[in-house]
Residue, then its C-alpha position, 0 to 999 in steps of 0.5 A: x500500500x502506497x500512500x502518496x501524501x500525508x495530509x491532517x485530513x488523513x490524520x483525521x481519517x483514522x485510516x493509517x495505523x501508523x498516524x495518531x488521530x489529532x483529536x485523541x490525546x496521544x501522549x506519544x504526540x506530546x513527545x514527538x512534538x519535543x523531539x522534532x523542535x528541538x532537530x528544527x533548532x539543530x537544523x538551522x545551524x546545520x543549514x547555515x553551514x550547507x547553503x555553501x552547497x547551493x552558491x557558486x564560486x567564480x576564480x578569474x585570471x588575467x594577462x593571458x595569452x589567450x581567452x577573452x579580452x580583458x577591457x581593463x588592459x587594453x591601454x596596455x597593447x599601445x606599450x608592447x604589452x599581448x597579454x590582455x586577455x582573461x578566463x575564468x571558472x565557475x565552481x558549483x555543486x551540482x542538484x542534490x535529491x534526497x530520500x530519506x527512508x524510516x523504518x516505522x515498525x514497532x520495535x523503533x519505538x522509544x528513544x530510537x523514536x525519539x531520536x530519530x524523529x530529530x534527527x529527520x527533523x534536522x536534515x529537513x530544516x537544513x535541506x529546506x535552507x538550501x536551494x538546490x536540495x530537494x528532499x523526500x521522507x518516507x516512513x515503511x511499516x504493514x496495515x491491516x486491511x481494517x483500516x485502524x489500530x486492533x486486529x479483527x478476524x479475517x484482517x489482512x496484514x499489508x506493507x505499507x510506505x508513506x510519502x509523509x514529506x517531499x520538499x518540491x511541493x511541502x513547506x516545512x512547517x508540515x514536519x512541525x505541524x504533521x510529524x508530531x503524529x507518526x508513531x511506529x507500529x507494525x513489523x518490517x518488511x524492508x525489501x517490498x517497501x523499496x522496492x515499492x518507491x523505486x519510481x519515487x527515488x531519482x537517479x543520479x544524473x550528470x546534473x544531479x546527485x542522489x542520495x538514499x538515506x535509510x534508517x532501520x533497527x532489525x532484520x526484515x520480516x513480513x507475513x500474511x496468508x499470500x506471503x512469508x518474508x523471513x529469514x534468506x527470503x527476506x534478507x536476500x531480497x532486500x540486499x536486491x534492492x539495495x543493489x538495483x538502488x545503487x545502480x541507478x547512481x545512488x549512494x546508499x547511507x543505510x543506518x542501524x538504530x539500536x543499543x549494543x545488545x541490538x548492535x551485537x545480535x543483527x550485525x551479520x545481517x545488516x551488513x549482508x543487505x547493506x555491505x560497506x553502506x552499513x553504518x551502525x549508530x548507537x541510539x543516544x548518538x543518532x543526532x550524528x547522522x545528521x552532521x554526516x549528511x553534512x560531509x556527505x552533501x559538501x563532498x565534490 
């Protein structure tokens, strides 16, 4: 189930298990709202140091031999003087597109929610002060085919992935005003989702870099009475997907979310779907993430 825009009406619908109802008094909400204020407060200082990526830089040099004439110097050719000429070059970095992947399933929720939520928050202010850097974020999780948060007999359970912001047509007060709302839930079927968004993904091109930034906690599960993604299946198929991302020219930065004992237990297995783009974050230090998107979008 794709869902392509995330909306307050959407909220209100009480559809998406994943999205609070605005008017139920979540206390969950109150947490996010925290969480996300203060990455909007780290992202502006972060967006201050990247607007360099969204400016250009001209070198010029003059008394040449050949290149255009420079006006200032032609007084000199009456005193023997041929180097009258100048060049120069324009630096700049090239379009950026971002997506900006989240595993919602149940077991991020907690301090791995919490923080990941500012640090998504963070990127989204910095990407939004610069104006060559389009963003999208996309949230992955399962629903039941009833449509809301319990189990009824003859439910069925599908993948689900959110388009929840997309820079090209959001302002980013959605992310303060609508973000407070996601919570996790569900199970993790990582490998159907991206594979799912693949058209929602640009591929790198002369003029544009492209970036896919993941954030997961677990290895990738998902059944229902049609499918039984787990274990090789479902880990093979992920490291596909990864690898049909990468070969449209998209870097991959694919983070694990967890304490050490999670670190310790999946470590074989997220390193087989990632390869060298694994990285592995400690929950209390996931705000770094952010700053590496720093050094990823500044590098030439």
């Amino acid at each position: 189930m794709l869902v392509k825009k995330f909306t307050k009406s959407l909220a209100e619908s009480d559809t998406i298990s994943m999205i609070y109802r605005p008017d139920y008094g979540w206390g969950g909400v109150e947490e996010n709202q925290k969480a996300i204020d203060r990455g909007l407060a780290m992202g502006t200082i972060l967006g201050k140091k990247l607007q360099v990526r969204g400016e250009s830089r001209e070198t010029k040099w003059t008394r040449l031999d050949s290149g255009r004439i420079d006006k200032r110097l032609i007084s000199e050719l009456g005193f023997g003087n041929e180097k009258v000429f100048n060049t120069s070059f324009v630096e700049s970095y090239s379009d950026a597109f971002l997506h900006i992947s989240v595993d919602a399933s149940g077991s991020m929720s907690g301090d791995k929610w919490i923080n990941t939520m500012t640090s998504i928050s963070a990127i989204a202010k910095a990407c939004s002060m610069i104006n060559n850097v389009d963003l999208v974020i996309s949230f992955r999780s399962t629903q039941s085919t009833s449509g809301n948060y319990y189990s009824r007999r003859g439910d069925k359970s599908y993948p689900l992935m959110l388009i929840a912001y997309d820079s090209r047509v959001d302002k980013i007060s959605k992310v303060r005003n609508l973000f407070k709302l996601l919570h996790s839930s569900g199970t993790t079927p990582e490998g159907l989702c991206f594979e799912a968004i693949m058209k929602e993904i640009e591929p790198a091109s002369k003029d544009k870099d492209s970036y896919f930034l993941n954030f997961s906690d677990g290895m990738p599960m998902f059944g229902n009475d049609d499918i039984d993604y787990h274990n090789n299946t479902a880990i093979n198929h992920t490291k596909k997907m990864v690898k049909e991302i990468r070969s449209r020219g998209i870097k991959v930065l694919s983070y694990f979310i967890g304490d050490s004992y999670d670190m310790e237990r999946s470590t074989s297995t997220f390193t087989k779907m990632y390869g060298n783009d694994a990285q592995f974050v400690n929950v209390t230090s996931v705000l770094s993430i952010a700053k590496t998107m720093n050094k990823a979008f500044l590098k030439k």
